[in-house]
C-alpha positions as CSV (number, residue, x, y, z in Angstrom):
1,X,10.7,-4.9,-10.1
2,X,9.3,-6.9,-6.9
3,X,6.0,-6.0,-6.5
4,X,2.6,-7.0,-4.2
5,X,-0.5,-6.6,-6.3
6,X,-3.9,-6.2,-4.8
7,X,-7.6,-5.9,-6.3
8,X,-9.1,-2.3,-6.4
9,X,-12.6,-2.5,-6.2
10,X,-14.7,0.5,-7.4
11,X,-18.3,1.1,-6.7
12,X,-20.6,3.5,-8.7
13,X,-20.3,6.4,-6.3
14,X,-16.1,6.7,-6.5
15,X,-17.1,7.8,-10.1
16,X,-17.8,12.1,-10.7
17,X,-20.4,13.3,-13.3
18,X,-17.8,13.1,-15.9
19,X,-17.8,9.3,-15.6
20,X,-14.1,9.4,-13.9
21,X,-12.8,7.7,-11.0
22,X,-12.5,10.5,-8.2
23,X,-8.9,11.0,-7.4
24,X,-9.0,10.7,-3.7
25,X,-10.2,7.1,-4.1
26,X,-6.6,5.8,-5.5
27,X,-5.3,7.2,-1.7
28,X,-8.2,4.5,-0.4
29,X,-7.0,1.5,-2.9
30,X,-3.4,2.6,-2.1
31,X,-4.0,2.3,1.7
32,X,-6.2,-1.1,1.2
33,X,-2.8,-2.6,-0.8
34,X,-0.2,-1.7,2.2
35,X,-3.0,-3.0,4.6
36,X,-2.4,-6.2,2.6
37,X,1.5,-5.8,2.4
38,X,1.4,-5.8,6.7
39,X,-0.7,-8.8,7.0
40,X,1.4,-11.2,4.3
41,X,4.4,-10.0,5.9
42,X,3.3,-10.9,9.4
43,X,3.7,-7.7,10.6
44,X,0.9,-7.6,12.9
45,X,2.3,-10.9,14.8
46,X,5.5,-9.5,15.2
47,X,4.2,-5.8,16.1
48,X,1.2,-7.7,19.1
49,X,5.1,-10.0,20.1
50,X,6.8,-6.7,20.7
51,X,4.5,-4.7,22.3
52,X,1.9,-6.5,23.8
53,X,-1.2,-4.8,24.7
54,X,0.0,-1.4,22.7
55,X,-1.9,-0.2,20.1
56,X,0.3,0.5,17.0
57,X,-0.6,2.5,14.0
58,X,1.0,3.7,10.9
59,X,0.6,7.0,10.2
60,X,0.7,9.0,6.4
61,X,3.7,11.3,6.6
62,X,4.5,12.0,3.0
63,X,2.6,11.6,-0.3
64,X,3.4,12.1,-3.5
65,X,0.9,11.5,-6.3
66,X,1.2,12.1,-10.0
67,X,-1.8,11.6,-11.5
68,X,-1.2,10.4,-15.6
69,X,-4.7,9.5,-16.7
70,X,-8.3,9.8,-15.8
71,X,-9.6,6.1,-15.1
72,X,-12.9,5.6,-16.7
73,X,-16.8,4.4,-15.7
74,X,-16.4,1.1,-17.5
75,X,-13.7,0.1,-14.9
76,X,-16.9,0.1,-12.5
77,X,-19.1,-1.6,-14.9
78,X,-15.9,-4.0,-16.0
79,X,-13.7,-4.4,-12.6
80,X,-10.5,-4.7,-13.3
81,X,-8.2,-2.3,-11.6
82,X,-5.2,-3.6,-9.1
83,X,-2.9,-1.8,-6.8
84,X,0.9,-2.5,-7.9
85,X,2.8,-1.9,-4.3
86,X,7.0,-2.3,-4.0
87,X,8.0,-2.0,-0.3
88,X,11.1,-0.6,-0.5
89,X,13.9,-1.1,1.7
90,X,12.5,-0.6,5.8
91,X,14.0,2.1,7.2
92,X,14.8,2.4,11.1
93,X,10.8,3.5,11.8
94,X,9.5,4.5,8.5
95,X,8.2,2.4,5.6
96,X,8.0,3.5,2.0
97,X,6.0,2.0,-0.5
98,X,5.9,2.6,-4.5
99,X,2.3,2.5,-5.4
100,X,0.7,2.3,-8.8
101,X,-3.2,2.4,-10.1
102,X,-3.0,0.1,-13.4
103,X,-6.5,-1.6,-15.4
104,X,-5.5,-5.6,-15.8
105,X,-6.0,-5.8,-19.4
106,X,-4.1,-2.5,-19.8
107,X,-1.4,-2.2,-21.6
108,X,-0.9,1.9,-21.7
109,X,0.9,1.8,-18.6
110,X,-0.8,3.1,-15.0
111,X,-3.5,5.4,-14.5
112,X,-1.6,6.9,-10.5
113,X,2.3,6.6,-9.4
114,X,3.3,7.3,-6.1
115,X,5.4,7.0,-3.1
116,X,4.0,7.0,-0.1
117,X,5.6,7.1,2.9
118,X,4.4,5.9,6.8
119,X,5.6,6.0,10.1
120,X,4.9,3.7,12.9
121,X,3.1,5.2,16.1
122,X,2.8,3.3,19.3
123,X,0.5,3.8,21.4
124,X,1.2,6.2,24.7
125,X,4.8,6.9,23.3
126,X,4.5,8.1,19.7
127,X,6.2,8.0,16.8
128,X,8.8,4.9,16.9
129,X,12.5,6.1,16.2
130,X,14.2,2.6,17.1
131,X,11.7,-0.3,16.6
132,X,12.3,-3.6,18.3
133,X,14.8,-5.0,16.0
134,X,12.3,-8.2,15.3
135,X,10.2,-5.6,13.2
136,X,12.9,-4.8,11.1
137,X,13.9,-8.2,10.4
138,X,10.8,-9.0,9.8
139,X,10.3,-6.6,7.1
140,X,13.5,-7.4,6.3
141,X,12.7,-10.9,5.4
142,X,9.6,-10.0,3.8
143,X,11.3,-7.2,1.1
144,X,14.0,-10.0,0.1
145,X,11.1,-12.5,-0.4
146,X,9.3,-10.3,-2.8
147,X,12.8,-9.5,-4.1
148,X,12.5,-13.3,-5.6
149,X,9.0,-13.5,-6.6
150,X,5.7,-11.3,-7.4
151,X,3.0,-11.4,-5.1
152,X,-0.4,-11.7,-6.1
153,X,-3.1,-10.8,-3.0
154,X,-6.9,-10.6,-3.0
């Protein structure tokens, strides 16, 4: 499985009084890692190429979380959690993303799954339908490159 991986960096406050991570705060690492994804797949060259001077956004349409495990205080104390993120194949003006919360030196398997799905909004016109076909192939090209190799991004 091609994946991106990105650092999830707690602070003291994303833990409850029960010493566990608070669940909204995977949606925030989550978001961080296709932030990420965008950038190292020049997405926001080829978006400012298309549509000069429009603002673009991708919107949350669908997400599905299944929370496994609580993630414990020490991973605050510790560090140590990272985003696994699989683009999967672009669709016309949606993209999907696999997502996972794991610890690095865990081997019990991840603490969050889920899929995730986003569209892309452009500013003045809404949601894009048919997006310049130099988007696509540029996601295109990016999702067979991770298809070869595992990405590892700060």
């Amino acid at each position: 499985m091609s994946y991106v991986e990105t650092r999830a960096e707690t602070r003291f406050s994303d833990f409850g009084a029960k010493g566990e991570l608070h669940f909204s705060r995977c949606l925030m690492f989550f978001e961080k890692a296709r932030f990420a994804i965008s950038l190292d797949a020049g997405l926001k060259e080829a978006l400012q190429e298309c549509y000069p001077g429009k603002g673009i956004s991708f919107v949350v349409i669908r997400v599905n979380n299944h929370y496994i495990r609580h993630v414990p205080l020490r991973y605050d104390i510790e560090g140590g959690l990272v985003v696994r993120s699989k683009l999967l194949a672009p669709c016309t003006g949606k993209l999907s993303f696999e997502q996972e919360l794991w610890g690095l030196d865990d081997s019990e398997g991840p603490f969050v799954k889920a899929r995730i799905d986003t569209a892309m909004l452009l500013e003045g016109e809404g949601l894009l339908a048919r997006p310049d076909p130099r988007i696509i192939k540029c996601l295109e090209d990016y999702y067979y490159l991770l298809e070869r190799e595992n990405r590892i991004l700060s």
